[in-house]
C-alpha positions as CSV (number, residue, x, y, z in Angstrom):
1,X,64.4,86.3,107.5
2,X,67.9,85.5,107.0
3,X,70.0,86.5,103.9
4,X,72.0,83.5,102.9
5,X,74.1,83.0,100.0
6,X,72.8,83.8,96.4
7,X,74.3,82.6,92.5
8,X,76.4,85.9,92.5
9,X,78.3,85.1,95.6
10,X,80.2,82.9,93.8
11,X,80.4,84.5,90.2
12,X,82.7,87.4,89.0
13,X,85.3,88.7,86.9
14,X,89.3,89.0,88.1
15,X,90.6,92.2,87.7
16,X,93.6,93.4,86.7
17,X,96.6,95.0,89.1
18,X,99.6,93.9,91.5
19,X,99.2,93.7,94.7
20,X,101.4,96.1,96.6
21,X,100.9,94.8,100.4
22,X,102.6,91.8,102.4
23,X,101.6,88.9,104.3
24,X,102.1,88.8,107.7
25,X,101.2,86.3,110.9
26,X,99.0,88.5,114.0
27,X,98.2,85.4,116.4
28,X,99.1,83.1,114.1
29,X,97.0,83.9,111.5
30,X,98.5,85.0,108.0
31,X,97.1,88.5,106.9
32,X,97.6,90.7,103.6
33,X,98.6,94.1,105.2
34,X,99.0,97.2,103.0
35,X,100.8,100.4,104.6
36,X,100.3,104.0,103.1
37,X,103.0,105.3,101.9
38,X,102.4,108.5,103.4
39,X,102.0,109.6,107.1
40,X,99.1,107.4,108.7
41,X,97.5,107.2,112.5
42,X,99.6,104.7,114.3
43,X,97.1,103.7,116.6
44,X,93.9,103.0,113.8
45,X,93.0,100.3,111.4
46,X,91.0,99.0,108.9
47,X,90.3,95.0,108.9
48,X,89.1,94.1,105.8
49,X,87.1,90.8,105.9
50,X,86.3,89.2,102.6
51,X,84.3,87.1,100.0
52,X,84.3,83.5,99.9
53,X,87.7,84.2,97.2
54,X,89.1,85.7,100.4
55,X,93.1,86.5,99.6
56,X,93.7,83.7,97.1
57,X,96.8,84.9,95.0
58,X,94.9,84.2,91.6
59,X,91.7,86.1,92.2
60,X,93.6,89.2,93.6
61,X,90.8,91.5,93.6
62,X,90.5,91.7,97.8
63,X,94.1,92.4,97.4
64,X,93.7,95.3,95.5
65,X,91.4,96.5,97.2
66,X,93.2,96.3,100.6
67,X,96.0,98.2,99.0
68,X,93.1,101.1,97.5
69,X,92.2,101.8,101.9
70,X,95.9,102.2,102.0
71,X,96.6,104.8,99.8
72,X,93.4,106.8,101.3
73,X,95.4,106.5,104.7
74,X,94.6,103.4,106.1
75,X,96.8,101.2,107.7
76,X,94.6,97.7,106.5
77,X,94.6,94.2,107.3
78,X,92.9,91.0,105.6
79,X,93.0,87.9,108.1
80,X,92.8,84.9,106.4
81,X,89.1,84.1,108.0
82,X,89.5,80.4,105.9
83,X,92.5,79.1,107.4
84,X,94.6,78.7,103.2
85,X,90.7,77.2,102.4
86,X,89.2,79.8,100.8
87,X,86.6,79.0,97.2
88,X,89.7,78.6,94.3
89,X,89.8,81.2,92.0
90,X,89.9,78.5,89.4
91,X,86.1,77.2,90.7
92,X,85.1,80.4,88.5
93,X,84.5,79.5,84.6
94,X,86.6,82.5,82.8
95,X,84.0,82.5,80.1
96,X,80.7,82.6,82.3
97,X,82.6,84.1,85.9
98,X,80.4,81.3,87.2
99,X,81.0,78.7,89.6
100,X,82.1,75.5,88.5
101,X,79.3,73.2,89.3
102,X,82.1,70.6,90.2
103,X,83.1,72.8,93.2
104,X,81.0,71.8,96.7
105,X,79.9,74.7,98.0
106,X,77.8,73.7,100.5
107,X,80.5,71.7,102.2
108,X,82.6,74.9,102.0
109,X,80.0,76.6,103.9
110,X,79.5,74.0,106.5
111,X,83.8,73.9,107.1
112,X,83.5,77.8,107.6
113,X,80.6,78.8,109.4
114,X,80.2,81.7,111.3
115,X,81.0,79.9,114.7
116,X,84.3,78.8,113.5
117,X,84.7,82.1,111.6
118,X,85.0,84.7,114.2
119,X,87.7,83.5,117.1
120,X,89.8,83.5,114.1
121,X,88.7,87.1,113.5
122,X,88.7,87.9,117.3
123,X,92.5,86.7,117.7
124,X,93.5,88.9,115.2
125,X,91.8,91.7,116.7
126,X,93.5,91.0,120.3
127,X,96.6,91.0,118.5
128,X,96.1,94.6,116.9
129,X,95.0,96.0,120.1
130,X,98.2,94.3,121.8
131,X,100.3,96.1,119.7
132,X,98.6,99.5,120.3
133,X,95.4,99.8,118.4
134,X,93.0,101.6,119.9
135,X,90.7,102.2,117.0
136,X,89.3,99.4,114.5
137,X,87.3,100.1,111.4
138,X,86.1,96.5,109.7
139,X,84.7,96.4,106.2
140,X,82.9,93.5,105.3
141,X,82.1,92.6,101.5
142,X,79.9,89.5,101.4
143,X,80.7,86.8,103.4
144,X,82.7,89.6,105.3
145,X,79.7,91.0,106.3
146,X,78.5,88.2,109.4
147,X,82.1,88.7,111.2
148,X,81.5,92.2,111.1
149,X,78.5,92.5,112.7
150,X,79.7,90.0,114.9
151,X,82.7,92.1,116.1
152,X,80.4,95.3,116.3
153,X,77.7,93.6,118.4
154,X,80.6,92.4,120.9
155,X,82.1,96.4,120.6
156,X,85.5,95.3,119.2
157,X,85.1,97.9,117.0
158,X,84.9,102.1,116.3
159,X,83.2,101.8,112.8
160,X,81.5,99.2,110.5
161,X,80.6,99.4,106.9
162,X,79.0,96.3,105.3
163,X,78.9,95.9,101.4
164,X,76.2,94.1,99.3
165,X,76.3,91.8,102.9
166,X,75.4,88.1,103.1
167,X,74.3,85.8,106.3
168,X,72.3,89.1,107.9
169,X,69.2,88.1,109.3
170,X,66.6,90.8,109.0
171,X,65.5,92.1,111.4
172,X,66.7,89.8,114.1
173,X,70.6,90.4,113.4
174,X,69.4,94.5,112.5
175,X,67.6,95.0,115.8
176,X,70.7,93.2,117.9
177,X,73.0,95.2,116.2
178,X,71.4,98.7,117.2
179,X,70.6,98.1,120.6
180,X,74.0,96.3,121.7
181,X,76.4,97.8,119.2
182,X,77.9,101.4,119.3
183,X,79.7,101.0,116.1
184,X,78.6,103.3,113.2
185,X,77.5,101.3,110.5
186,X,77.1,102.2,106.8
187,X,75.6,99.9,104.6
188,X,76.2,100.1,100.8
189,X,73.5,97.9,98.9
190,X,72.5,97.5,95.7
191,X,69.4,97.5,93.0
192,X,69.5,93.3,92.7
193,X,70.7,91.2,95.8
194,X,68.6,88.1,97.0
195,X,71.0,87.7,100.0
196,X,70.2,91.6,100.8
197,X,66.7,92.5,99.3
198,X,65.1,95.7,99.4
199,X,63.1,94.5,102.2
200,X,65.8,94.2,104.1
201,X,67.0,97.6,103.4
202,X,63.6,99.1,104.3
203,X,64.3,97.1,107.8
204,X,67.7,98.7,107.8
205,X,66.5,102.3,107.4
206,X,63.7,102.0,110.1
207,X,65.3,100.2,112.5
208,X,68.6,102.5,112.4
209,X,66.4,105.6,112.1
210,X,67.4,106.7,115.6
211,X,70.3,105.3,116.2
212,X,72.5,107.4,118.2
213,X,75.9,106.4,116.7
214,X,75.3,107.0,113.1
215,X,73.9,105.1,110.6
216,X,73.8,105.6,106.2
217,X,73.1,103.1,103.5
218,X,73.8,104.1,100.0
219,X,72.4,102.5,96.9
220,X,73.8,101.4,93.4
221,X,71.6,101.4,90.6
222,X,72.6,98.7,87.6
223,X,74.6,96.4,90.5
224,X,74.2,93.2,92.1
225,X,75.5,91.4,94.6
226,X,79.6,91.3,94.7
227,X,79.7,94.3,92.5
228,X,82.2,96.0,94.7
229,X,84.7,93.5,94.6
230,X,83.6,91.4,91.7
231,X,81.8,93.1,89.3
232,X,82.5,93.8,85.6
233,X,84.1,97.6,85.5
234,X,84.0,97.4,81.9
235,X,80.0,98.0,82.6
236,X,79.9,101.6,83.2
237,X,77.2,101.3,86.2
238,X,79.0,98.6,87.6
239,X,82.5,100.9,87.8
240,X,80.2,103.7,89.1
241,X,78.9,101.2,91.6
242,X,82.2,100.2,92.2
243,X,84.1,103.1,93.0
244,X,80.8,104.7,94.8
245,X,80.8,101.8,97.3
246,X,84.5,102.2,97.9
247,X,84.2,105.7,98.1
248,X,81.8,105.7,100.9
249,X,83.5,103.1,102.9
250,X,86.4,105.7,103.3
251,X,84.5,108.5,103.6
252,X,82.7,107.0,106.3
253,X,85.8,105.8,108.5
254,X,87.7,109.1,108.0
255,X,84.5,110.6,109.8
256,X,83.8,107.9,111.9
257,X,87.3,107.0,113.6
């Protein structure tokens, strides 16, 4: 089966904070970038590869969380998968965080498939690796999630980690990625997600049983999908979830990379 798109990728709640990072252009695509402040690993990054809000400057919650892997030690970039096309904060209703039925999402979909998704993703990686990278961590939340596996299947990357993920095809894309891919891969799911059911975690957990490069998926009870970036913190389990999800992506690259 594949996991496709569900209501709650395109519902949530903005939160709150100023983004700390800059934009800058790696192969002529426009990134966020966030530096620690404190001494870092030159030669490692994290690419952070978003929701359908991607880095729009109203909805600044991938923002803030680019600058959170920062200040854990990360040197992180967010490419700008959507070319300045990513869904307008201002599709979300501020009083039910739910899509504006006016918005087209469908055609959104079709102008940003995976196929035209990933060179964009690919250049920016060349473009890291040209300027000394040697180790690349990718994070995908979402929509994030297809380009990640992507890059892991093709071994662009050291470590993966895949959050409440969308566009995963179970078991086809599972299988792929452990017998091609020796990228580590951490999955954090969630009690309620159509586009990553528990069936597909019971694939995830068998199928990555023995794989030799690591594999952990953790679980968030009281969340649904885009919790991690989207969800209500003023919900206790949803802050827990939150923060839990967060906290194992940067556990899992400081071990990983």
């Amino acid at each position: 089966m594949t996991g496709s798109h569900c209501e709650n990728c395109f519902k949530g709640v903005r939160h709150e904070g100023t983004p700390e990072g800059h934009l800058e252009q790696f192969a002529d695509v426009e990134c966020y970038v966030s530096v620690p402040g404190e001494e870092y690993a030159p030669n490692q990054v994290v690419l952070f590869l978003t929701d359908v809000f991607g880095s729009d400057l109203e909805l600044q919650n991938n923002k803030l969380l680019v600058d959170d892997f920062a200040r854990n030690g990360f040197y992180t970039v967010m490419p700008d998968m959507f070319e300045g096309d990513p869904v307008p904060a201002d599709a979300l209703d501020t009083v039910t965080h739910r899509l504006n039925p006016s918005f087209d999402r469908e055609r959104w979909f079709a102008a940003h498939s995976p196929e035209k998704v990933l060179p964009i993703v690919e250049r920016v990686v060349k473009a890291l690796q040209a300027r000394g990278i040697t180790k690349i961590a990718a994070t995908g939340y979402c929509f994030g999630a297809r380009p990640t596996f992507d890059l892991a299947m093709r071994n662009y990357i050291s470590a993966s980690a895949i959050t409440h993920p969308g566009r995963i095809a179970y078991p086809a894309d599972l299988e792929k990625y452990a017998s091609t891919s020796t990228a580590p891969l951490l999955i954090n799911s969630c009690e309620v997600d159509p586009a990553f059911p528990d069936e597909a975690c019971k694939m995830a957990d068998e199928i990555f049983l023995r794989f030799v490069s690591g594999y952990r998926r953790e679980w968030f009870a009281g969340c649904r999908h885009g919790f991690a970036v989207r969800g209500d913190i003023n919900d206790a389990k949803v802050k827990e979830g939150k923060e839990g999800a967060f906290r194992a992506c940067v556990e899992w690259f400081k071990e990983k990379l």
